[in-house]
PDB file of N, CA, C and O in Angstrom:
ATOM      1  N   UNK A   1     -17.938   0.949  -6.675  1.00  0.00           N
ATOM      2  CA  UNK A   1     -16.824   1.525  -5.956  1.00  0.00           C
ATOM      3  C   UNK A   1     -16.013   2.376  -6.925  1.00  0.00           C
ATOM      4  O   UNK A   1     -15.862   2.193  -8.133  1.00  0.00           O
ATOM      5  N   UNK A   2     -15.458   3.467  -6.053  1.00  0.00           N
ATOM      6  CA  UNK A   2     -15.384   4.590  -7.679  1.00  0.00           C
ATOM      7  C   UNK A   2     -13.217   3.958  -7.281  1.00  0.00           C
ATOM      8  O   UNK A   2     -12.690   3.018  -6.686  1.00  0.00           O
ATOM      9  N   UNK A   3     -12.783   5.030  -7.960  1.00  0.00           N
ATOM     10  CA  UNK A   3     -11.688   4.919  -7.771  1.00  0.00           C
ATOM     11  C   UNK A   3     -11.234   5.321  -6.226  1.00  0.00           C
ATOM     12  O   UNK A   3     -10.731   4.419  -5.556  1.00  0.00           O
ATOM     13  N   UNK A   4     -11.380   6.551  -5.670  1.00  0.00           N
ATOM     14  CA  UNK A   4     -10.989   7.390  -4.479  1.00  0.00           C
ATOM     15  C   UNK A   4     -10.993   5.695  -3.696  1.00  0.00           C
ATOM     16  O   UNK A   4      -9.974   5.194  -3.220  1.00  0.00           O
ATOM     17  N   UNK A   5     -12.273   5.057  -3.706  1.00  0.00           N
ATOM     18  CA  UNK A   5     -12.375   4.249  -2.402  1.00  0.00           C
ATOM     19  C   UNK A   5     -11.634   3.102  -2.568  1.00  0.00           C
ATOM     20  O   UNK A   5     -11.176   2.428  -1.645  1.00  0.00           O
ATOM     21  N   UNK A   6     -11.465   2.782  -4.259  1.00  0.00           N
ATOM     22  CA  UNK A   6     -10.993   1.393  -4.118  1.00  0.00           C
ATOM     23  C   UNK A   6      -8.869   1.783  -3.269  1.00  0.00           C
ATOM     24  O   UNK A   6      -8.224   1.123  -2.454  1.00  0.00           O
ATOM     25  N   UNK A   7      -8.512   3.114  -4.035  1.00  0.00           N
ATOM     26  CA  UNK A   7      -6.951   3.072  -3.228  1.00  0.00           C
ATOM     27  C   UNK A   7      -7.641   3.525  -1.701  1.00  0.00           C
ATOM     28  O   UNK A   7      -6.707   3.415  -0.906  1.00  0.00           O
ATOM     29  N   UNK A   8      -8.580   3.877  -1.130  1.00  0.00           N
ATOM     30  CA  UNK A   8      -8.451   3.883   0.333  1.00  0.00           C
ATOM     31  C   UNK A   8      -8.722   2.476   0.655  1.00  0.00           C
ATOM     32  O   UNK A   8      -7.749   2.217   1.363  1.00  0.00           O
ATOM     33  N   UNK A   9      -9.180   1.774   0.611  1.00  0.00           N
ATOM     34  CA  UNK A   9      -8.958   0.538   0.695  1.00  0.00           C
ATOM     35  C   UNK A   9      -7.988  -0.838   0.844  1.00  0.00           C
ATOM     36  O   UNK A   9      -8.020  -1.882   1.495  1.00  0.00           O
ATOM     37  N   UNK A  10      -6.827   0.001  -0.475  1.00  0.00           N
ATOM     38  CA  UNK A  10      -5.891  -0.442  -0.393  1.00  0.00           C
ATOM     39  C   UNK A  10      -5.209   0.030   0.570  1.00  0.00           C
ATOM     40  O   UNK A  10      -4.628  -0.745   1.329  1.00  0.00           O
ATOM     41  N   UNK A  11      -5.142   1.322   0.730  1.00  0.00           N
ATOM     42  CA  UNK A  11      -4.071   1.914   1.593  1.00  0.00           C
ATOM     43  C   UNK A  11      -4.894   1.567   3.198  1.00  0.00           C
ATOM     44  O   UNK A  11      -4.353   2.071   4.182  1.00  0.00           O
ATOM     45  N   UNK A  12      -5.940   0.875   3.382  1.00  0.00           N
ATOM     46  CA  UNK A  12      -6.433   0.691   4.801  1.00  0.00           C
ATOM     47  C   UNK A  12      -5.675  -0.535   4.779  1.00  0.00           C
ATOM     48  O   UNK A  12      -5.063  -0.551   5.847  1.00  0.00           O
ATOM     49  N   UNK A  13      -5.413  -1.514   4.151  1.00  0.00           N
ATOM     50  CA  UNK A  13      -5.048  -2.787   4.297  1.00  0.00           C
ATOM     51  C   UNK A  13      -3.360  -2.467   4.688  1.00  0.00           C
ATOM     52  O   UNK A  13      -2.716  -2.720   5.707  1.00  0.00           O
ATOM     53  N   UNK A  14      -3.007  -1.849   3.495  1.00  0.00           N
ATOM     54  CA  UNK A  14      -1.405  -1.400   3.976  1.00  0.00           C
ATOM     55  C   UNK A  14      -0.545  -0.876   5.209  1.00  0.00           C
ATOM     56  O   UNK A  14       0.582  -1.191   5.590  1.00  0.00           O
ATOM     57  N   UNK A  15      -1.871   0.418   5.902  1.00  0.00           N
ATOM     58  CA  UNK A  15      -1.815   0.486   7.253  1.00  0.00           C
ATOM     59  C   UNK A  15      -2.110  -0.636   8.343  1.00  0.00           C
ATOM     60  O   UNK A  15      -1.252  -0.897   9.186  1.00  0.00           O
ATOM     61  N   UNK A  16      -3.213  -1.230   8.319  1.00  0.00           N
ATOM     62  CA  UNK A  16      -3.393  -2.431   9.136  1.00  0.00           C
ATOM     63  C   UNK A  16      -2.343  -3.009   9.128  1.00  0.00           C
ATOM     64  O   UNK A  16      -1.817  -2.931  10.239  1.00  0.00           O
ATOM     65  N   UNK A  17      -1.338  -3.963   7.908  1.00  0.00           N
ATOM     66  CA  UNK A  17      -0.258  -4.686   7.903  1.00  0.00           C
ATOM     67  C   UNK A  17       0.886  -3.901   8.819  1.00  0.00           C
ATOM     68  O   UNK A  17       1.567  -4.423   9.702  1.00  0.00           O
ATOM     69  N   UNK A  18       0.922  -2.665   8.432  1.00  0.00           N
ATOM     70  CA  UNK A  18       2.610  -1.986   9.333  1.00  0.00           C
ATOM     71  C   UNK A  18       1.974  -1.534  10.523  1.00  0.00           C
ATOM     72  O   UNK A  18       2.626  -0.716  11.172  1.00  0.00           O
ATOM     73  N   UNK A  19       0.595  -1.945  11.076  1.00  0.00           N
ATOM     74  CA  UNK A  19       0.250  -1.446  12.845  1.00  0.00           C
ATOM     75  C   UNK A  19       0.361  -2.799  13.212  1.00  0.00           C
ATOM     76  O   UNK A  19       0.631  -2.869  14.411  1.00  0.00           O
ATOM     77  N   UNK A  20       0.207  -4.556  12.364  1.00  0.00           N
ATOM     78  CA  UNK A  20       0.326  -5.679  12.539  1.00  0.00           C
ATOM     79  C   UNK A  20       1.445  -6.002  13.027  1.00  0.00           C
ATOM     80  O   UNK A  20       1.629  -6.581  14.098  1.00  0.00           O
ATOM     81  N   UNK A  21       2.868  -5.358  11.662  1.00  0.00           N
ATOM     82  CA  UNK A  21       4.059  -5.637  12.178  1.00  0.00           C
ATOM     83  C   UNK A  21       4.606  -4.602  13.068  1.00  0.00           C
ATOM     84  O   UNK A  21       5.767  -4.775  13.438  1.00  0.00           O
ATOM     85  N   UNK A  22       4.071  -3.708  13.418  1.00  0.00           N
ATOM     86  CA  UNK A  22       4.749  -2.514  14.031  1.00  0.00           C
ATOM     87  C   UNK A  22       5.795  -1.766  13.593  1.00  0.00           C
ATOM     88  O   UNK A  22       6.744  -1.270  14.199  1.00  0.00           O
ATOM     89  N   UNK A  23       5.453  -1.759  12.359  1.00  0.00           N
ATOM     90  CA  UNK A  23       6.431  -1.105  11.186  1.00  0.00           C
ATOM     91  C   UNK A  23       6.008   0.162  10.767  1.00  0.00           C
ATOM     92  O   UNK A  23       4.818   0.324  10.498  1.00  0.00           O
ATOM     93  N   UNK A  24       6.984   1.287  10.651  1.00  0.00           N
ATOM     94  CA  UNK A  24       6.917   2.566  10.630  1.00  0.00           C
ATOM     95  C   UNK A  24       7.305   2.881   8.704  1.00  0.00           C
ATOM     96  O   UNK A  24       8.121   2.286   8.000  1.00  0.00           O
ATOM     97  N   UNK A  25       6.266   4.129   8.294  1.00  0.00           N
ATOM     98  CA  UNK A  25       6.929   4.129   6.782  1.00  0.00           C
ATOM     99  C   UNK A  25       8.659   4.000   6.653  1.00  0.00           C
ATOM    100  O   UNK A  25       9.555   3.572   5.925  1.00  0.00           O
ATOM    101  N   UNK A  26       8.439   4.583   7.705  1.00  0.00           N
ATOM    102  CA  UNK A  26      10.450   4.543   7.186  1.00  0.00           C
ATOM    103  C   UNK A  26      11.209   3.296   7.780  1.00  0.00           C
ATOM    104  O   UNK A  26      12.416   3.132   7.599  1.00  0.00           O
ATOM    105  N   UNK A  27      10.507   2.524   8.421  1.00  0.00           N
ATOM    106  CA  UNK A  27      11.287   1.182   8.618  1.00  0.00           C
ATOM    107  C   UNK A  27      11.302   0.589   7.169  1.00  0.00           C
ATOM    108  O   UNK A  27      12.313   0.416   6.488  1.00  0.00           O
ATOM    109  N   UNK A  28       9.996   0.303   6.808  1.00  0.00           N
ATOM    110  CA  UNK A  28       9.739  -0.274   5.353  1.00  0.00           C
ATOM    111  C   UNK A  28      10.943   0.770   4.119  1.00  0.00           C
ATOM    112  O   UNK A  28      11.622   0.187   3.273  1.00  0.00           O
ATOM    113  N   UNK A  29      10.958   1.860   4.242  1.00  0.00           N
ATOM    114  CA  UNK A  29      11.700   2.555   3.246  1.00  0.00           C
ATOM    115  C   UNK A  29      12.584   2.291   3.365  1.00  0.00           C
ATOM    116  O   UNK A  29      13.154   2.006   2.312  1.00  0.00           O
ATOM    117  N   UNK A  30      13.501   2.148   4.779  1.00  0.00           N
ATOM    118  CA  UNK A  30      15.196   1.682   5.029  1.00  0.00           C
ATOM    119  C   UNK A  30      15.589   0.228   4.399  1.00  0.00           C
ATOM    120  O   UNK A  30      16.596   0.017   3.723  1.00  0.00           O
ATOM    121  N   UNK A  31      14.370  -0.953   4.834  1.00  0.00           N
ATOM    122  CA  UNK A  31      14.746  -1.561   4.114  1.00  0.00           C
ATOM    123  C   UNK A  31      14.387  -2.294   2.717  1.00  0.00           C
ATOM    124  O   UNK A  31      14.898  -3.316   2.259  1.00  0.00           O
ATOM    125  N   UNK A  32      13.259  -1.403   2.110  1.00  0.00           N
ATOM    126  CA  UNK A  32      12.968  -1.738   0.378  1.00  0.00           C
ATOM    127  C   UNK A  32      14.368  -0.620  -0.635  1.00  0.00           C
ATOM    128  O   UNK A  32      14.868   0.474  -0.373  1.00  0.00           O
ATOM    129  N   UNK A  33      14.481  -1.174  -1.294  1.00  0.00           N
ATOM    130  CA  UNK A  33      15.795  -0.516  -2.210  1.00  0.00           C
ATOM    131  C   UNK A  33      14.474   1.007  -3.096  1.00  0.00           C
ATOM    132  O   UNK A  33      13.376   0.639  -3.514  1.00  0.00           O
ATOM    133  N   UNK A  34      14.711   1.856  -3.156  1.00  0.00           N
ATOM    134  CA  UNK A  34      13.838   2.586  -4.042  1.00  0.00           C
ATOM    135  C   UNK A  34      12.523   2.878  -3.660  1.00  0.00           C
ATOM    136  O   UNK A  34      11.870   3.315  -4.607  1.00  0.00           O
ATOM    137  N   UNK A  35      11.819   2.780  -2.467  1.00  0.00           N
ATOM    138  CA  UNK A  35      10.657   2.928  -1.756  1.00  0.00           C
ATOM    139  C   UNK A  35      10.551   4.225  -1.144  1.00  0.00           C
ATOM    140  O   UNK A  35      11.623   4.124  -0.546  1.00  0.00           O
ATOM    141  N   UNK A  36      10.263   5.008  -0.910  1.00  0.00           N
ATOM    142  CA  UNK A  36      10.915   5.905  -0.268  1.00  0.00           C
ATOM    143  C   UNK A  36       9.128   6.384   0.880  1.00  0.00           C
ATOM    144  O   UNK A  36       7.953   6.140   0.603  1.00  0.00           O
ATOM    145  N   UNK A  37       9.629   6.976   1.901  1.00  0.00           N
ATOM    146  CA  UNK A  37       9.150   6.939   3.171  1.00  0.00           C
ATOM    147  C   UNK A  37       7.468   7.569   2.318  1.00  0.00           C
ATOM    148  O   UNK A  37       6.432   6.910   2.235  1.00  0.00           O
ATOM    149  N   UNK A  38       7.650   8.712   1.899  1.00  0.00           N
ATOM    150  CA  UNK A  38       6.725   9.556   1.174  1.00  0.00           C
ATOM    151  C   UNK A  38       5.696   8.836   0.223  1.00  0.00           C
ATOM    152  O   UNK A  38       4.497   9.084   0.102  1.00  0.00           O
ATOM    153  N   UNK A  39       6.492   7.835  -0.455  1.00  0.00           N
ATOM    154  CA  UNK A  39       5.856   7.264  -1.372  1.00  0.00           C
ATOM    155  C   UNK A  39       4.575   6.364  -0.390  1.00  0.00           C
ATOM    156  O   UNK A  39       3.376   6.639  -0.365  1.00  0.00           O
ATOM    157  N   UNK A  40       5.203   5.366   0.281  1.00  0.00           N
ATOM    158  CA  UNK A  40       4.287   4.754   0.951  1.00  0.00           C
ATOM    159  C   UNK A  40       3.160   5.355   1.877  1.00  0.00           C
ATOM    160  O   UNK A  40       2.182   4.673   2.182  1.00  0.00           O
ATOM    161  N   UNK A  41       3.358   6.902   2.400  1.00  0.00           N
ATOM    162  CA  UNK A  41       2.405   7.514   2.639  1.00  0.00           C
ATOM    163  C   UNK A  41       1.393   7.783   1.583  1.00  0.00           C
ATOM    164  O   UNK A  41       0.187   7.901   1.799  1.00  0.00           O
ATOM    165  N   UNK A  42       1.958   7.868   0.461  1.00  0.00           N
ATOM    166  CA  UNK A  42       0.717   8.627  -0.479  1.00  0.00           C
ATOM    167  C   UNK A  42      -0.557   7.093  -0.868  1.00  0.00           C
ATOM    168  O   UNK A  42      -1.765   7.150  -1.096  1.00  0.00           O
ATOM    169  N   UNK A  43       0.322   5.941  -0.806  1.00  0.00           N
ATOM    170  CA  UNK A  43      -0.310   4.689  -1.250  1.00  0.00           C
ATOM    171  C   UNK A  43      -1.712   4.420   0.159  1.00  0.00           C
ATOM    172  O   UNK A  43      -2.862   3.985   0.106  1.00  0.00           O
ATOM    173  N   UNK A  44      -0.921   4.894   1.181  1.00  0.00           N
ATOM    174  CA  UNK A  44      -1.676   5.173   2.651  1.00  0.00           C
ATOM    175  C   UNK A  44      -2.844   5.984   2.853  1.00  0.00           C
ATOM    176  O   UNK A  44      -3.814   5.654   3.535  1.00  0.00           O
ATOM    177  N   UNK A  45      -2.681   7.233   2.126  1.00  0.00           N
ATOM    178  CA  UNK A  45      -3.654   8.111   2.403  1.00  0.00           C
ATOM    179  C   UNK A  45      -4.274   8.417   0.911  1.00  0.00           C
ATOM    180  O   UNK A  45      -4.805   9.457   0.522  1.00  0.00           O
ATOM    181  N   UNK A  46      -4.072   7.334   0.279  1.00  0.00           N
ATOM    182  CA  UNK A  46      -5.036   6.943  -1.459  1.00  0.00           C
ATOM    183  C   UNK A  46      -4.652   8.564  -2.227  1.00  0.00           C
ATOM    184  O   UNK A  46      -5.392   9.241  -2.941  1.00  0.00           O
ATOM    185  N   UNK A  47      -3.919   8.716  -1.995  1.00  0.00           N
ATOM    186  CA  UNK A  47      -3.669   9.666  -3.176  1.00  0.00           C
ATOM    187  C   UNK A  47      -2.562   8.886  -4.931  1.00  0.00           C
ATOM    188  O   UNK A  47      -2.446   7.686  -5.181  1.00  0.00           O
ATOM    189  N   UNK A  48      -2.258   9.479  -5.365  1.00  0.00           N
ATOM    190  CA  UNK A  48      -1.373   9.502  -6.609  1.00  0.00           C
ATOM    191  C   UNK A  48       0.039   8.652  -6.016  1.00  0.00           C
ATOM    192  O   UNK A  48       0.908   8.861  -5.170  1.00  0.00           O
ATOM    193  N   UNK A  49      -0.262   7.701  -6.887  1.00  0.00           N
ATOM    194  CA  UNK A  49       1.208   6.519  -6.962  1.00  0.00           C
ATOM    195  C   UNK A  49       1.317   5.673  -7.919  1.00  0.00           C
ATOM    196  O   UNK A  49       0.345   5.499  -8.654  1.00  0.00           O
ATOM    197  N   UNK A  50       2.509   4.963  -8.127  1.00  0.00           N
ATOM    198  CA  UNK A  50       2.561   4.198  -9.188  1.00  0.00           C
ATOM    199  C   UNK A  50       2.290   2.361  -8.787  1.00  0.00           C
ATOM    200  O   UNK A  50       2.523   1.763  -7.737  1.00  0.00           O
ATOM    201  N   UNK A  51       1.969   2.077  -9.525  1.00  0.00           N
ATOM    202  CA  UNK A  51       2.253   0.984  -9.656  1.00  0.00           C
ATOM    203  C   UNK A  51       3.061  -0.127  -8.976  1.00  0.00           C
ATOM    204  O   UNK A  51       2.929  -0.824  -7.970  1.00  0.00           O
ATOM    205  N   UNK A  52       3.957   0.013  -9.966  1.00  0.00           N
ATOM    206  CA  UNK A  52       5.137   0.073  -8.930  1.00  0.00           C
ATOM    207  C   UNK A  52       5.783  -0.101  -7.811  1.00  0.00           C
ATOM    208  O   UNK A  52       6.497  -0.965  -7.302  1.00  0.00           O
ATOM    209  N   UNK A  53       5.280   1.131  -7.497  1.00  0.00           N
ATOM    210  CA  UNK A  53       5.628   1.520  -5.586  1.00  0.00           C
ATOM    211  C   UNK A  53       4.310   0.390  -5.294  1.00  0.00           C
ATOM    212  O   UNK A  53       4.750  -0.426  -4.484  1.00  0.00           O
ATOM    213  N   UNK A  54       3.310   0.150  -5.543  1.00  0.00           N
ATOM    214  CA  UNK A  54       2.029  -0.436  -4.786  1.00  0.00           C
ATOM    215  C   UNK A  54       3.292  -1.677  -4.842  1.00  0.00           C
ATOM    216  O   UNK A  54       4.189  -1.776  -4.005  1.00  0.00           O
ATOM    217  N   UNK A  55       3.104  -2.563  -6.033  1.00  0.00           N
ATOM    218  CA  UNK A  55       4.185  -3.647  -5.948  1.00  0.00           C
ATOM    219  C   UNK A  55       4.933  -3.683  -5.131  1.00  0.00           C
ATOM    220  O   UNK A  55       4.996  -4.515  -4.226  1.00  0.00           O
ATOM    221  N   UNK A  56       5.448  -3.004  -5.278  1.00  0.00           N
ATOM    222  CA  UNK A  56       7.007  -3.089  -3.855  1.00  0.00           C
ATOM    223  C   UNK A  56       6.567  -3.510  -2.496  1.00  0.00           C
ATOM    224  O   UNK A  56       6.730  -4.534  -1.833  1.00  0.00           O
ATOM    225  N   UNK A  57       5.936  -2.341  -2.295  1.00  0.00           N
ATOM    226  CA  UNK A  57       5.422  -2.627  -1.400  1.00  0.00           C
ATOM    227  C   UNK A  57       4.474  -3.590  -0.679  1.00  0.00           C
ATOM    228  O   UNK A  57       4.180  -3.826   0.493  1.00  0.00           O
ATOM    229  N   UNK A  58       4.140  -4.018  -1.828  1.00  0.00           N
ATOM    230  CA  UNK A  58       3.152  -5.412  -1.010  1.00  0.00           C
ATOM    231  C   UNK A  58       3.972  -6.934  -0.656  1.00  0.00           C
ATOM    232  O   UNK A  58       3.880  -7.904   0.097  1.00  0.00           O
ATOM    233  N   UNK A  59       4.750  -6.434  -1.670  1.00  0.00           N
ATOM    234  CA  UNK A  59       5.607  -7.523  -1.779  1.00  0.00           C
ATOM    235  C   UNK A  59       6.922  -7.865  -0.262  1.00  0.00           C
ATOM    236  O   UNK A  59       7.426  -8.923   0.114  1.00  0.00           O
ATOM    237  N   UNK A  60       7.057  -6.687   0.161  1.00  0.00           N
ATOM    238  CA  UNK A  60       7.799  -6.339   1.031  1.00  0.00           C
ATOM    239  C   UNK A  60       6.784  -6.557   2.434  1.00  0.00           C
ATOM    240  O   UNK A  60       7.363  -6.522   3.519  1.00  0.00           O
ATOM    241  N   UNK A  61       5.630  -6.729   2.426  1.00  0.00           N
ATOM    242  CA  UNK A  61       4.759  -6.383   3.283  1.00  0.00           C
ATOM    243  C   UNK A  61       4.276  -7.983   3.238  1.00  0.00           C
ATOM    244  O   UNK A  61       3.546  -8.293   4.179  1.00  0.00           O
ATOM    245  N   UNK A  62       4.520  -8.832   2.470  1.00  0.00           N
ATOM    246  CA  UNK A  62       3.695 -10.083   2.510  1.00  0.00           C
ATOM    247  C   UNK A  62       2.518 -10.177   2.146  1.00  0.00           C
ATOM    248  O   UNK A  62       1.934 -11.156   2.610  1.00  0.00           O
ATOM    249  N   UNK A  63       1.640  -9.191   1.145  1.00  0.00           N
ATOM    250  CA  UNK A  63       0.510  -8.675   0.931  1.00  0.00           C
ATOM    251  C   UNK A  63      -0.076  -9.317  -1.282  1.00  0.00           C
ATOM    252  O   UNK A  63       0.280  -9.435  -2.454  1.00  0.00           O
ATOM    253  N   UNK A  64      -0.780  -9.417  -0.617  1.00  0.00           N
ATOM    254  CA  UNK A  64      -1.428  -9.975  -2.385  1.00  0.00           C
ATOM    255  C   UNK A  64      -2.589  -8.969  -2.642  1.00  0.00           C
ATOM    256  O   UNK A  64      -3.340  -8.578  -1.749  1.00  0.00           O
ATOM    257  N   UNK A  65      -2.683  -8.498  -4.244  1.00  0.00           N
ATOM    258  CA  UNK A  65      -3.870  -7.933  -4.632  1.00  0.00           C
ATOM    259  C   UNK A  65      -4.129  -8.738  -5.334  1.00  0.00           C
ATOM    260  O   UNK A  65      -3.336  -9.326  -6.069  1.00  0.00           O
ATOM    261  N   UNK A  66      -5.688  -8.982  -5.214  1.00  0.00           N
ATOM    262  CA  UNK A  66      -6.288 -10.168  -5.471  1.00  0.00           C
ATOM    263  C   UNK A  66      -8.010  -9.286  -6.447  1.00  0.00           C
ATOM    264  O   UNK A  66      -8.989  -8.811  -5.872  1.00  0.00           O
ATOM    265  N   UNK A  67      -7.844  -9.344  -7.496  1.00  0.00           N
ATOM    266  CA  UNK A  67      -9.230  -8.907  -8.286  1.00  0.00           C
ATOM    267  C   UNK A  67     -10.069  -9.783  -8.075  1.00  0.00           C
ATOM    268  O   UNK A  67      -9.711 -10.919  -7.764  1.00  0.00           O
ATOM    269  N   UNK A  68     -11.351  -9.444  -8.197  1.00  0.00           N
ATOM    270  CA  UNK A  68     -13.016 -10.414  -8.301  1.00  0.00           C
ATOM    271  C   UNK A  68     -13.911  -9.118  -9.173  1.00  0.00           C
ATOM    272  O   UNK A  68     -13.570  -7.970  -9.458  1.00  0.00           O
ATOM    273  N   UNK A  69     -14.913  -9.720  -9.377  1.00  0.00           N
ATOM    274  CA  UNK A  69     -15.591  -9.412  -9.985  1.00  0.00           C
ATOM    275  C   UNK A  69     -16.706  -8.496  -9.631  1.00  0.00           C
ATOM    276  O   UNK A  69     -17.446  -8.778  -8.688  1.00  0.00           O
ATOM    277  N   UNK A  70     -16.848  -7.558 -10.240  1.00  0.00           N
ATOM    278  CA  UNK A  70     -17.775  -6.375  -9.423  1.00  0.00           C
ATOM    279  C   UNK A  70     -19.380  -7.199  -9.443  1.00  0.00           C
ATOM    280  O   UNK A  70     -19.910  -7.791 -10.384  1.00  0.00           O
ATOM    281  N   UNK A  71     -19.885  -6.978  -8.051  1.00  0.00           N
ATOM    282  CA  UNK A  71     -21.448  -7.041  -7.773  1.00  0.00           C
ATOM    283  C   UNK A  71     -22.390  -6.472  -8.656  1.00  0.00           C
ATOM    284  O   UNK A  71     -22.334  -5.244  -8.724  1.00  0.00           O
ATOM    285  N   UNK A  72     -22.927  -6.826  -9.095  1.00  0.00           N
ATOM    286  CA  UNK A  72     -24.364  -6.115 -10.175  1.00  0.00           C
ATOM    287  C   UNK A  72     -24.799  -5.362  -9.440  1.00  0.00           C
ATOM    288  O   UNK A  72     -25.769  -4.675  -9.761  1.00  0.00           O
TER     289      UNK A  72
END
């Protein structure tokens, strides 16, 4: 799995969670301190983000990243 797929991946899980709660980027942005609506799109559509923002956001979302070990 190269990079491109592993953040679409992430960002598929991130969407699933806010169509779960019925939460809009900018609901989540109004209420994370420093999140901002844009940011969580880019984590969404696997482009360029920090860290960071992934953190926040999962954290805000009830969400764990969880590593294993790549398949041979």
């Amino acid at each position: 799995m190269g990079l491109y797929e592993a953040k679409k991946e992430i960002g598929d899980a991130v969407r699933a969670r806010l169509d779960e709660r019925g939460l809009s980027y900018q609901d989540v942005s109004d209420s994370v301190n420093g999140l901002s609506a844009s940011e969580i799109s880019r984590i969404t559509c696997a482009e360029d983000y920090s860290l960071n923002s992934l953190a926040t956001l999962l954290t805000a979302l009830d969400l764990k990243l969880e590593f294993k070990e790549k398949a041979q």
